[in-house]
Phi, psi and omega in degrees: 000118173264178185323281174349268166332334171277319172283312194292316182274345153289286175345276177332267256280328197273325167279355166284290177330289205285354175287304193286002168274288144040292209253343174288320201276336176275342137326312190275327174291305207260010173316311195249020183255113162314139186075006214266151220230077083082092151280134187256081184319138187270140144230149190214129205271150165274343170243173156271090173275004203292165188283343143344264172342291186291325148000288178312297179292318199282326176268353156239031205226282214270357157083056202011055156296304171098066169231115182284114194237113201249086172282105178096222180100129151165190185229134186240155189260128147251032181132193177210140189260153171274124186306115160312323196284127194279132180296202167222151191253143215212121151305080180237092195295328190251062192216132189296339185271326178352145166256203206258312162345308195120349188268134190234139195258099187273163180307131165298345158010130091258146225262320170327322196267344177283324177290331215266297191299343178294315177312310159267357164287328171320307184248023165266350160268333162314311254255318152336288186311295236261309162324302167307315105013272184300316185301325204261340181299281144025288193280336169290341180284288181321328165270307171322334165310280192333324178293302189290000000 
């Protein structure tokens, strides 16, 4: 895996985060909106890093050498799903969102778990940002070799 390739699978993780902070903060925003439906964000790895998985690659890549050779690699946001858990339903007869009941359905929100997952796209984007970082002092070491 070169530099390059390395900066390109921070780049993914940090634009994954930021999808999924996103979908948290608009969660968190939509707390108190009536009907509004609880979104959950998908991320899906681009390889099969599982150990299997590298198993695999390796028994067919490296011709049983046993050389692990880890081509690509990131994380991509593939959507976002709607939360199954029913908002509670509140008797409010004169509220425009109301069902012929009388009845008002609040947001499936909670705000505890949405603050919990904002948190960890934040530092699962720190965590990106710092690779990226270590990646690029590397190359810069690596050019300063180079010179001498």
């Amino acid at each position: 895996m070169g530099i390059l390739s390395s900066l390109d699978i921070s780049q993914q993780g940090m634009r994954a985060q930021s999808m999924r902070l996103d979908v948290h903060t608009k969660n968190i925003a939509n707390l108190d909106t009536p009907n509004y439906v609880r979104k959950i964000p998908i991320l899906v790895a681009k390889d099969d890093i599982s150990f299997n998985g590298l198993l695999n690659n390796m028994k067919n890549t490296a011709s049983g050498k046993g050389v692990i050779s880890i081509e690509g690699g990131g994380v991509e946001m593939s959507g976002v799903i709607a939360d199954p858990t029913l908002g509670e339903l509140v008797y409010k007869p004169g509220h425009p969102e109301a069902d012929k009941n009388g009845y008002v359905r609040l947001s499936n929100v909670d705000p505890m778990v949405d603050m919990a997952d904002a948190m960890m796209a934040s530092r699962a984007y720190e965590a990106n940002l710092a690779v990226a970082g270590i990646v690029k002092a590397m190359a810069q070491r690596a050019a300063e070799i180079g010179k001498g």
